[in-house]
C-alpha positions as CSV (number, residue, x, y, z in Angstrom):
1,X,17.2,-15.1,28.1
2,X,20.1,-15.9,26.4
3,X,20.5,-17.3,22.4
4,X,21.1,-20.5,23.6
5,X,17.3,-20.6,25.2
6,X,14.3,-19.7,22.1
7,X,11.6,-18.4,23.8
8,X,8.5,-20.6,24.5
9,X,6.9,-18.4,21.3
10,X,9.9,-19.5,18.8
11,X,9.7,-22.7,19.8
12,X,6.4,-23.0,18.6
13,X,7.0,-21.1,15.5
14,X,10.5,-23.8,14.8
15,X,8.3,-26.7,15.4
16,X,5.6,-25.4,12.6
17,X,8.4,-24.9,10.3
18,X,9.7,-28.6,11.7
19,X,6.8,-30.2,10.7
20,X,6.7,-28.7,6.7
21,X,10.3,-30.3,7.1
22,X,9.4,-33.7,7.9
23,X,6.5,-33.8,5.2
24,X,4.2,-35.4,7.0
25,X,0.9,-34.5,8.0
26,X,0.6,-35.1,11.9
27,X,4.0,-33.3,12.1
28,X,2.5,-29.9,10.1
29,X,-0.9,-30.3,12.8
30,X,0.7,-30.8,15.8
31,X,1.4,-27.7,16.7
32,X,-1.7,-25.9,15.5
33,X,-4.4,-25.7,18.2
34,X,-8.1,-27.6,17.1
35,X,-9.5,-23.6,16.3
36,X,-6.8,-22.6,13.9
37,X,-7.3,-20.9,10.3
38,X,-4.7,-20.5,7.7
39,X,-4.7,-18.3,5.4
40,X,-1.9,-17.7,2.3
41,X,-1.7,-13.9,0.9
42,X,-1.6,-11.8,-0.9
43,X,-5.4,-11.3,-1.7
44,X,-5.2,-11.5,-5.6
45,X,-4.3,-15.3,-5.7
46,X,-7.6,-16.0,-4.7
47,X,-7.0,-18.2,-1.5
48,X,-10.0,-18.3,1.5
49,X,-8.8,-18.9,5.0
50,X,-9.1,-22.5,6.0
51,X,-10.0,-24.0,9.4
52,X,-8.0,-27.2,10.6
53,X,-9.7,-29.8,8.9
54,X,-10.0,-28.1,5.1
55,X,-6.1,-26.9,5.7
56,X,-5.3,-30.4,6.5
57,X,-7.5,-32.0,3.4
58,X,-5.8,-29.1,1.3
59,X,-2.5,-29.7,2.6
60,X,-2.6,-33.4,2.6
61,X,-4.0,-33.6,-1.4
62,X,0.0,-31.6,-2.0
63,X,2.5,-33.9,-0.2
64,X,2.5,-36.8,-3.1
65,X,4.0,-34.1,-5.4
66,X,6.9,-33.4,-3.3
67,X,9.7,-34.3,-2.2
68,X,13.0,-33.2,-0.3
69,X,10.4,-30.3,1.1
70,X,13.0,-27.6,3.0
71,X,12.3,-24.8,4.8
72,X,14.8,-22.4,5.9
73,X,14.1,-19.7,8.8
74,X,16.2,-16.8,7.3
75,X,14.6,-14.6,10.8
76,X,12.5,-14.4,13.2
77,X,10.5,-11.7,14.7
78,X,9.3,-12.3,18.4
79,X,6.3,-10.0,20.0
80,X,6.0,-11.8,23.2
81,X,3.4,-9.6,24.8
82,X,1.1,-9.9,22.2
83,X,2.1,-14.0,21.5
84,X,2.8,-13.5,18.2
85,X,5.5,-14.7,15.8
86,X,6.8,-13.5,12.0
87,X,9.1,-15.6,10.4
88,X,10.9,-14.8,7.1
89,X,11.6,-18.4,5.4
90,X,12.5,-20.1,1.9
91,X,12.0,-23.0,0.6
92,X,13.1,-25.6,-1.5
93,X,11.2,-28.9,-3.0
94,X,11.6,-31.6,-6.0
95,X,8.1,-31.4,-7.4
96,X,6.9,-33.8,-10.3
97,X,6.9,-30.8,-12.5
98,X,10.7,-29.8,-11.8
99,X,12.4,-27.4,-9.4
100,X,10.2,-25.4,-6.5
101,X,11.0,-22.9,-4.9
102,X,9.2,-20.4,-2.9
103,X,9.8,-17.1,0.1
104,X,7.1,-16.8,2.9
105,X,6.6,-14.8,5.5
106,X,4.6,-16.4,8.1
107,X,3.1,-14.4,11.2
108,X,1.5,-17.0,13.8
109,X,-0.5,-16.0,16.6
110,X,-0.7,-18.1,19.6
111,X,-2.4,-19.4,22.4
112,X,-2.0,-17.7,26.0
113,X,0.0,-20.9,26.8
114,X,2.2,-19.9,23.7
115,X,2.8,-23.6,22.5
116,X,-0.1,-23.9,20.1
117,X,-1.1,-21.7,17.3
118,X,-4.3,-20.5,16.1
119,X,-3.8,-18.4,13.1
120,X,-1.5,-18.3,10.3
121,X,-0.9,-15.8,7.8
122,X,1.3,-17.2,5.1
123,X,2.7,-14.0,2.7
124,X,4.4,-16.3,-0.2
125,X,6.4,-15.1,-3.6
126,X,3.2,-14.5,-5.3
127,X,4.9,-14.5,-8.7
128,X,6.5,-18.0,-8.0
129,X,3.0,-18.9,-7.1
130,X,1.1,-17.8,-10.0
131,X,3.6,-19.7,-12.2
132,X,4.0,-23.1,-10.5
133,X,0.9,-24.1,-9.0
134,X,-1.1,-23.5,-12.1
135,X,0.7,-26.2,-14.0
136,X,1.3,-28.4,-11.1
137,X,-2.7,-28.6,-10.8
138,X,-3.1,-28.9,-14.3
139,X,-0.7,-32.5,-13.6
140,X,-2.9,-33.3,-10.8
141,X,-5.8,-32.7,-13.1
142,X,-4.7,-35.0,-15.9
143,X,-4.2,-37.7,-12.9
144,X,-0.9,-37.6,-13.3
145,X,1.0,-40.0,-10.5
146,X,2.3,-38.6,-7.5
147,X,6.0,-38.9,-6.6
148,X,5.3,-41.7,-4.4
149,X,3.2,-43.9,-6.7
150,X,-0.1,-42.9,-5.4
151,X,-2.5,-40.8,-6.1
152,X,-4.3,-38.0,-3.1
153,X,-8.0,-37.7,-2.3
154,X,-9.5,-35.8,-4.7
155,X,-8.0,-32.5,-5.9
156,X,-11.4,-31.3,-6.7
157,X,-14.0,-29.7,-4.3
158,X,-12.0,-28.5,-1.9
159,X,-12.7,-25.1,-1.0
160,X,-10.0,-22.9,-2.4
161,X,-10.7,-25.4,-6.1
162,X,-12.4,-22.2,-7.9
163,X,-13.5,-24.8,-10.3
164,X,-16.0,-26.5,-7.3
């Protein structure tokens, strides 16, 4: 295979991180299959894994407070036998609390088809983490305005609010 062609695996893998790049919520779906769980790490922030439809309510409740959302793949680690991806990313965002910033590293698992996935593991910055979205929920909590002018479903009640 040469560089010019990603495998059928990395393409899957480019068109999850395409999707947090377009900031839109059909986009960050579309290549998830209807069976797959998300899950961020490391343990001590407290985060449950998420099926589809409570990553999607979870996910959707965040994209008002963004903007300019950019992920960049820094590299990519391909295990095509066992349909499995890790990427190692950043990214960068305009939040309405200033400045975000954030490094991941996201193994995906995929279908035998290898164009859907059906498990993430998201490793994140944990010390970025514990010091932004803190105070960005305390915003949401205080109803402040989303950068849009609108306001998400409910922040509260979903299943990672330890507050519920």
């Amino acid at each position: 295979m040469s560089p010019e062609q990603p495998s059928k695996l990395l393409t899957t893998a480019l068109a999850v991180i395409a999707g947090y790049n377009s900031w839109n919520m059909d986009a960050i779906l579309a290549p998830r299959a209807p069976n797959c769980t998300h899950r961020v790490y490391p343990n001590r922030l407290g985060r449950p894994t998420l099926n589809i439809t409570e990553y999607d309510a979870y996910f959707s409740s965040l994209l008002p407070y963004f903007k300019n959302f950019t992920v960049t793949v820094v590299d990519a680690y391909v295990d095509e036998a066992a349909n499995r991806v890790a990427l190692q990313a950043a990214s960068t965002a305009t939040s309405v609390i200033g400045p975000y910033a954030n490094e991941y590293v996201v193994m995906m698992k995929m279908t035998e088809c290898k164009t859907q996935v059906y498990e993430v593991r998201e490793f994140v910055d944990s010390e970025s983490s514990a010091n932004f979205f803190p105070n960005l929920t305390a915003y949401i909590a205080g109803d402040g305005p989303g950068l849009y002018g609108d306001l998400p479903k409910s922040w509260r009640g979903l299943p990672w609010d330890k507050n519920a």
